[in-house]
Structures are given as structure tokens and as C-alpha cells.
C-alpha positions in Angstrom: 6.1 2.8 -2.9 7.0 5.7 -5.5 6.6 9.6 -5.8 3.6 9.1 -7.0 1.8 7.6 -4.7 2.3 10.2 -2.0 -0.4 12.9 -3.1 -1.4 14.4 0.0 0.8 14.2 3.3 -0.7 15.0 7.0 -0.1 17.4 10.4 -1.8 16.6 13.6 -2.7 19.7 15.3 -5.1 21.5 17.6 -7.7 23.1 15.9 -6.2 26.2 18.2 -2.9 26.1 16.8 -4.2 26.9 13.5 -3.7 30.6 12.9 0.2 30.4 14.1 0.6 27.5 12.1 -0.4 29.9 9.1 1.7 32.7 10.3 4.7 31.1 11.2 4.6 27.5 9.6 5.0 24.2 11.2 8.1 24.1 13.3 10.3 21.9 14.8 10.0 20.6 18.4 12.4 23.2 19.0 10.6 25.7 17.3 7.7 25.1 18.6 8.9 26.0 21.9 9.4 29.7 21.4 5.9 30.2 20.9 2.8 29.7 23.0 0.9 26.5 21.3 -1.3 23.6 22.3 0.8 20.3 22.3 -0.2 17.2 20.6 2.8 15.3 22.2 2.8 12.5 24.5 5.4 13.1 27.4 7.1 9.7 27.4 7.4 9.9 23.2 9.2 13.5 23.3 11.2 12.0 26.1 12.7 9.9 23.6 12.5 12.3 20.7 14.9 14.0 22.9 17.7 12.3 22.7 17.1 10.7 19.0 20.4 12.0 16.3 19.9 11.4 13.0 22.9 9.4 11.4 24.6 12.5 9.5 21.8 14.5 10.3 21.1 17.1 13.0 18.9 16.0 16.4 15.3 14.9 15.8 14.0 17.6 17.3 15.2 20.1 14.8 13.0 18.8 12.1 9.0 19.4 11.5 7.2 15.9 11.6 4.6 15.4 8.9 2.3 12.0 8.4 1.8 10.2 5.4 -1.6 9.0 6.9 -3.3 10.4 9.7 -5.1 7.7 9.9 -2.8 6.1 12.2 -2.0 5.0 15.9 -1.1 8.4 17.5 -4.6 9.8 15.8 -6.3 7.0 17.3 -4.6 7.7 20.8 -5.9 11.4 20.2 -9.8 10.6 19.7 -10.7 11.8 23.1 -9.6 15.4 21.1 -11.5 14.7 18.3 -13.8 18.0 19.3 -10.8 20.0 19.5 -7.9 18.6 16.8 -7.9 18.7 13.1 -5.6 17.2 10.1 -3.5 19.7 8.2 -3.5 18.5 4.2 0.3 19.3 3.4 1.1 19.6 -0.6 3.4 16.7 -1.0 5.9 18.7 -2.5 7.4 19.5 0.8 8.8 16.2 0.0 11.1 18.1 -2.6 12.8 19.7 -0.1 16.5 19.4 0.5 17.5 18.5 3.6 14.0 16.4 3.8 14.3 12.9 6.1 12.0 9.9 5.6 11.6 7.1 8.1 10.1 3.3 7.8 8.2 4.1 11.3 7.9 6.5 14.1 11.0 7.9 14.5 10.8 7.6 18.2 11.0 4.0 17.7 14.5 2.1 18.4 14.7 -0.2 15.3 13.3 3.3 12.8 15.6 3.5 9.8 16.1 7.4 8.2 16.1 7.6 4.5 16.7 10.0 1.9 13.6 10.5 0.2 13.9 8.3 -3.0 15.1 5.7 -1.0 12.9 5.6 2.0 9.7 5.5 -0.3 11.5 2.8 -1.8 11.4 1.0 1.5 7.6 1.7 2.5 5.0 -0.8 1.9 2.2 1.3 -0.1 -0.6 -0.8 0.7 0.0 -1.4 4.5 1.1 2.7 4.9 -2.6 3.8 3.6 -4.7 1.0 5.1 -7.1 1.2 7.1 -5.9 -0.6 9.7 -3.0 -2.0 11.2 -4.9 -5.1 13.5 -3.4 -8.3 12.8 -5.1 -10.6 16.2 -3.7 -13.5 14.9 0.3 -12.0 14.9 1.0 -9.4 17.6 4.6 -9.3 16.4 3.2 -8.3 12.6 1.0 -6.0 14.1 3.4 -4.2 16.4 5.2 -3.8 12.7 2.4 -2.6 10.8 1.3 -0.1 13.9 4.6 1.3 13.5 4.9 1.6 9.7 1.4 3.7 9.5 3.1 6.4 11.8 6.2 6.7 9.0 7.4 10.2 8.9 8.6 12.9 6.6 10.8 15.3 8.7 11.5 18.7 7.3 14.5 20.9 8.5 13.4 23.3 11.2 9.9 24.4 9.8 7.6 24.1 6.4 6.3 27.3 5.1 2.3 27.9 5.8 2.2 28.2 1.7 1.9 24.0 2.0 -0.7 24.0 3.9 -3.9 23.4 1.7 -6.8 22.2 3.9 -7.8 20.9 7.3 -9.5 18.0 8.1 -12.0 17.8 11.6 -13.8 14.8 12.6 -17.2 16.0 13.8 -19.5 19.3 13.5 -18.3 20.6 16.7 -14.7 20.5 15.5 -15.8 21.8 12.5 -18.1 25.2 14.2 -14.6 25.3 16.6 -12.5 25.5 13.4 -15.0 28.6 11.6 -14.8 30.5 14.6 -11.2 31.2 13.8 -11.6 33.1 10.9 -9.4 31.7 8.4 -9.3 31.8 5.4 -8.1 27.6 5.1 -10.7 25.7 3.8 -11.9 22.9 6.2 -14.3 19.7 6.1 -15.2 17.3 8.0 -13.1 14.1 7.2 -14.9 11.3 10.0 -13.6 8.4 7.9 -10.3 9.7 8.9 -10.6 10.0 12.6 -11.4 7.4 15.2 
């Protein structure tokens, strides 16, 4: 995969987190804990998110966690949310970022490589990252692979300014009359091709 294939990247949020996401950004794990939010994250996953270092980088939790497709297995585990959570479109320039990590899976995985950002789009399979899904009956060892590789990540230092933040996505009217009530001024639409 090259630069220019990556035109849009994703944040999984609740639809209630919005307006301190456009105050303050989207923060790290660490962050993220200074302020009152609704968390997306799975217990057992931040367990191990914990304790993850990045080889000549800083701990994982010290870095904002962005998608390169939504559409993936941790937005699939969330559809029981679908009333209630919403996509963030990121510009994908936050990719120009210094300091900016990309991985060939979730980085709470064991075997998850972290890149550089020429060189881990160099490493990510363009057409199995964006399709639309990752099933493989027939090979539970390549589908365990491919679930992985649609939750790559792009982990920015600490937090990514709320000037990146260009849209939001919902899966369903009630989402979207949730997301209105708010009052911002992000656009929004209802995206149910994304969503499960």
C-alpha cells in the first residue's frame, strides 16, 4: 500500500464524547483518563495495551489510536452501540506527523509489528485492509490474519488536534437525531454500509 491510498483514516467513539473530542482532541489512553468520557475499550484489550512498549518508542498507551477502516472487527464487536457510537473521518495527514507509529494489526496483538510510516504502509496489504470482510471459512488461520490486519493502526503521540477531525459517521437515524442534539457544528451522516 502507498500514501495515496490512505485518503480518509477512522476514530471510534461515543456519539457522547464528541464535543470534548472537538475541544480537546483525541488523546491517548493516558489522556483520556484526566477527563470524564464514555469508553469504547474492552477490559481484557487495555489489559494488554497496558503493558505493550514500543521498540524505541514510548508505552502504547501514550499514543492516540486511529483506524484505517472502521469497518473492522472491534466495530463489529460494538454493533450493540450502534444507537449510541459514531466514526470520526480523520484527514489523513495526521499521518505526516513526526513521531507517528503504524502497525500491520492491532497493536494489542503479540505477533503486531510497529513501523515508521513509509514503511509500515509498505507492509499493509491494500486490498485485504479496505475489504469488506475478513471471513475466510475455509482457513481459520488466514482469517485470524486478515481479522487482525483490518484493525491496523496509526498511533499519534499523546493526542491529534480536533482541526483533523472532518466528519462523523452514525449507522442509523437514532444515532444520527443523538448526534444533532449536540449541537455541533461537525457535519454528520449516516454511513450504514459501514457499521454492522
Amino acid at each position: 500500500m502507498n500514501r495515496g491510498d490512505v485518503t480518509e483514516l477512522h476514530y471510534i467513539t461515543a456519539i457522547a464524547n464528541v464535543p470534548s473530542i472537538l475541544e480537546h482532541g483525541i488523546l491517548s489512553h493516558t489522556l483520556a483518563e484526566q477527563l470524564a468520557h464514555h469508553s469504547m475499550a474492552m477490559p481484557e484489550i487495555q489489559e494488554i495495551r497496558t503493558n505493550k512498549q514500543i521498540p524505541g518508542g514510548r508505552p502504547l498507551h501514550e499514543y492516540a489510536n486511529l483506524y484505517f477502516d472502521a469497518h473492522n472487527p472491534m466495530l463489529s464487536k460494538c454493533r450493540a452501540r450502534n444507537n449510541d457510537i459514531c466514526v470520526l473521518q480523520i484527514d489523513s495527514t495526521a499521518l505526516d506527523f513526526d513521531g507517528v507509529i503504524v502497525t500491520d494489526r492491532n497493536a494489542a496483538r503479540r505477533a503486531v509489528r510497529f513501523y515508521g510510516v513509509a514503511t509500515g504502509l509498505a507492509a499493509l496489504d491494500r486490498d485485504k485492509l479496505y475489504a469488506g470482510f475478513w471471513l475466510h471459512r475455509d482457513d481459520p488461520i488466514e482469517e485470524d490474519r486478515h481479522k487482525a490486519l483490518k484493525c491496523a493502526e496509526v498511533l499519534v503521540p499523546d493526542r491529534l488536534d480536533a482541526r483533523f477531525v472532518i466528519e462523523a459517521y452514525v449507522a442509523n437515524r437514532t444515532a444520527l437525531e443523538m448526534f444533532q442534539q449536540l449541537k455541533t457544528r461537525l457535519p454528520v451522516r449516516t454511513r450504514s454500509d459501514m457499521f454492522f
